[in-house]
TORSEGU-796821 format. One record per residue (C-alpha): residue in one letter; z negated, y negated, x negated. Coordinates in steps of 0.05 Angstrom, whole numbers, plus 5000, padded with zeros to 4 digits. Layout:
BEGIN
AZYX;...
This chain:
BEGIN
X210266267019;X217466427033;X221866736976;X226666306929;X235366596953;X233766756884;X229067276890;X231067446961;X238167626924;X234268056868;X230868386927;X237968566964;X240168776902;X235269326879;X233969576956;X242569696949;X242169946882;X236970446905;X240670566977;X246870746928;X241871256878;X238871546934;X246771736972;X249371986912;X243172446891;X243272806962;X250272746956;X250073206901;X244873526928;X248573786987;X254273856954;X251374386903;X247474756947;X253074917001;X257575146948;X252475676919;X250675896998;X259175847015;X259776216938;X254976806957;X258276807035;X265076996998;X262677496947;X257777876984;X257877767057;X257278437100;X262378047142;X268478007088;X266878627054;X271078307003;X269178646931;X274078116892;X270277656856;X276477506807;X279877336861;X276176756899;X273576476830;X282176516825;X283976186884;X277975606863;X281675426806;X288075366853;X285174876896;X282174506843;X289474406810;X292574206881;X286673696886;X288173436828;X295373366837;X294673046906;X289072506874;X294872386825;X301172266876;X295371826915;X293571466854;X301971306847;X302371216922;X296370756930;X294170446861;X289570026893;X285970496936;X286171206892;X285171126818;X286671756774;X289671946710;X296372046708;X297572826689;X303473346681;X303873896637;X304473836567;X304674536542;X301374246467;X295974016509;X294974676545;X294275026476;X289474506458;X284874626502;X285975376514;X279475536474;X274575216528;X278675446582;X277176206565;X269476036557;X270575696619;X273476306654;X267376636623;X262676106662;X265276066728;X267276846729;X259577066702;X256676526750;X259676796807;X259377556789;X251277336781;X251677006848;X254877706873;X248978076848;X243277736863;X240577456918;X240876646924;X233276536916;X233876976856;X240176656819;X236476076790;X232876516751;X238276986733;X241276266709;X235775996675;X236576166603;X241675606595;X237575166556;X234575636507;X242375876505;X243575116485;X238475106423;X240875746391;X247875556400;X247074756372;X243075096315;X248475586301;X255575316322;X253574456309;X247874606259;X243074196304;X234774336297;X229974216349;X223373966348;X217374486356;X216174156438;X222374326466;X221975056430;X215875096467;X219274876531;X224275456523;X217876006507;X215975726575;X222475846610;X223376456585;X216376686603;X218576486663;X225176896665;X221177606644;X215677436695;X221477406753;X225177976727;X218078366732;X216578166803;X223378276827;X223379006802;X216479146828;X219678816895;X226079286883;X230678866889;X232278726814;X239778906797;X239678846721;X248178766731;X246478106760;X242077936709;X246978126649;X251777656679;X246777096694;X245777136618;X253277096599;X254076616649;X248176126616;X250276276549;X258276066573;X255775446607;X251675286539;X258875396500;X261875006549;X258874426539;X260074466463;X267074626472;X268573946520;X266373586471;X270573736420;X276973876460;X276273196502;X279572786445;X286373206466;X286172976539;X284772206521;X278172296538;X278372456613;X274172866651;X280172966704;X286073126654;X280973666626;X279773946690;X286173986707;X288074336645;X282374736643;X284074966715;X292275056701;X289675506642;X285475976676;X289876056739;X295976346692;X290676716649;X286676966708;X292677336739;X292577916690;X285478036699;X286378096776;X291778576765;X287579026712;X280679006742;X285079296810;X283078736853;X290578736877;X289079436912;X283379146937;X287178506971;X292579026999;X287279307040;X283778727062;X282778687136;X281377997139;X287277727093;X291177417154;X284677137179;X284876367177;X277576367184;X277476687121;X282576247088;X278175687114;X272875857080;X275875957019;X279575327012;X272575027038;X269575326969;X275175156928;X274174396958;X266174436941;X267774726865;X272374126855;X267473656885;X260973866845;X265373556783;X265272956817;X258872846849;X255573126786;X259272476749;X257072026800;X250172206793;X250372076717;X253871476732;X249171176780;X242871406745;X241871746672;X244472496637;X235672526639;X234772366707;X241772796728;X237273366688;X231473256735;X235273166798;X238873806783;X231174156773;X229273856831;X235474166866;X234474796840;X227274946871;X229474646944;X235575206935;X230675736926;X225775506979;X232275467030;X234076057018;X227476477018;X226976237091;X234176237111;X234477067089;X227777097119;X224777417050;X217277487037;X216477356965;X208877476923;X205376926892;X207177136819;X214577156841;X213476396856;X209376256792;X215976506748;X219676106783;X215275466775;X214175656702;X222175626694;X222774906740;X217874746692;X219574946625;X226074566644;X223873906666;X219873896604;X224174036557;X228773506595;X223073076575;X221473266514;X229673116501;X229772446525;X223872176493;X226272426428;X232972166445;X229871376459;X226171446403;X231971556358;X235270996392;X229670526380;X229870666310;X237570536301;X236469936344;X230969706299;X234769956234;X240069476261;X236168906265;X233268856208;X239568856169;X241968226209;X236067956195;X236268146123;X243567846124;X240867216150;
């Protein structure tokens, strides 16, 4: 029997819906993992023998402000093809949102310095204590309990975390400096999450003012740190500082860094913050797989247990999260309905 243009349009429509999901998930996909391979290139490549992690996590948040300055003379230029906030600098604003934009220096300096550190097959567990950073800090800082599953989902990930940090020191390759600043950075990217959401009122709400602001911030407030951690000294005897390979690359990262922001929208957008959690799992493990083959590493089979434990304990308690979060919807929806009814 042939199909209705009814249902032969609902067909169309869910294989392009899907077509669309499926671009923008190994969109961010590639997106992410380049930047944490390009990341590690430029902090610890025996190539560069650049030791100035300041200093590229710097020059990040410089692109990231010229991006968003060009997206803004485009979005003048060509209203109709580039649409982006209009932004300038309102030095009230700045202050406004200084707070997140030291935890964000925090973030992106302690997720890089981890990077530095540890090796890439490694840095997703060095990371990994983000959501167990997220309960303490809702319980203390927003007051927010959690139910007794997704405590157990954060036992699991941090059985996970101790199980890697023991197979990595039996393997010798466990630098416990690249495991202090995994742990700042997951307890910075837990603050900076509860910080957005209470400075985002000041920016109108926009993801892109906030970057932008958040970026302006820590350019002018990274400058001093360069100059006091001697990374200036460093620079000055760069070989490779006229190099516009190495330029290349760094504007490359500083292009990637600004796109992750993006793509990591556009998956949300396209799909749900629950499946965006799962995706980003997902992404996590094929990092590590990548990049035990492309260092050519030989890991054991407990190594890949902690690991699994910590893809794990995250998914679940990504879970665990959203069904609690639909259920609390249901009942507001429900709550909701019967007072209309009642009023009827």
């Amino acid at each position: 029997m042939a199909l209705s243009n009814l249902e032969l349009g609902k067909s169309e429509s869910f294989i392009t819906k899907a077509i669309k999901i499926a671009c923008v998930v190994i969109l961010y996909w590639f997106i992410s993992i380049t930047m944490v391979f390009l990341n590690k290139y430029l902090l610890d490549s025996p190539d560069l023998r650049l030791d100035a992690p300041l200093f590229v996590t710097f020059f990040q948040c410089v692109v990231t402000v010229l991006l968003c300055c060009l997206l803004n003379l485009l979005a003048v230029l060509c209203p109709n093809v580039v649409v982006f906030p209009s932004i300038g600098f309102d030095p009230k604003i700045s202050r406004e949102v200084l707070p997140l934009s030291i935890v964000f220096i925090g973030m992106i300096t302690f997720n890089n310095l981890c990077l530095k550190y540890v090796g890439v097959a490694f840095y997703n567990i060095g990371r990994s204590l983000t959501t167990v950073f997220n309960v303490l800090l809702s319980y203390v800082i927003l007051k927010q309990t959690t139910s007794f599953n997704a405590i157990l989902c954060c036992g699991i990930i941090i059985g996970g975390f101790c199980l890697g940090l023991n197979q990595e020191d039996a393997a010798g390759s466990l630098s416990w400096t690249g495991v202090m600043f995994g742990v700042f950075a997951s307890s910075c990217v837990s603050l900076n999450a509860i910080y957005t959401k209470k400075v985002l009122p000041a920016v109108d709400g926009s993801i892109w003012r906030l970057t932008y602001y958040n970026n302006v911030n820590a350019c002018i407030l990274f400058i001093p740190l360069i100059v006091l951690t001697g990374e200036l000294k460093t620079l000055y005897y760069f070989d490779k500082l006229s190099s516009s390979s190495f330029w290349g690359m760094m504007t490359l990262g500083g292009v990637f860094g600004f796109a992750i922001g993006y793509v990591t929208g556009l998956q949300i957008k396209y799909t749900s913050p629950l499946t965006h959690n799962v995706s980003g799992t997902a992404k996590a493990c094929a990092q590590t797989i990548l990049a035990v083959f492309y260092y050519e590493e030989v890991k054991t089979f407990l190594w890949w247990t902690s690991n699994l434990l910590v893809l794990f304990g995250s998914f679940a308690y990504t879970w665990v999260k959203g069904l609690e979060m639909k259920k609390v919807q249901d009942e507001t929806h429900n709550k909701n309905r019967e007072k209309n009814e009642a009023g009827v």
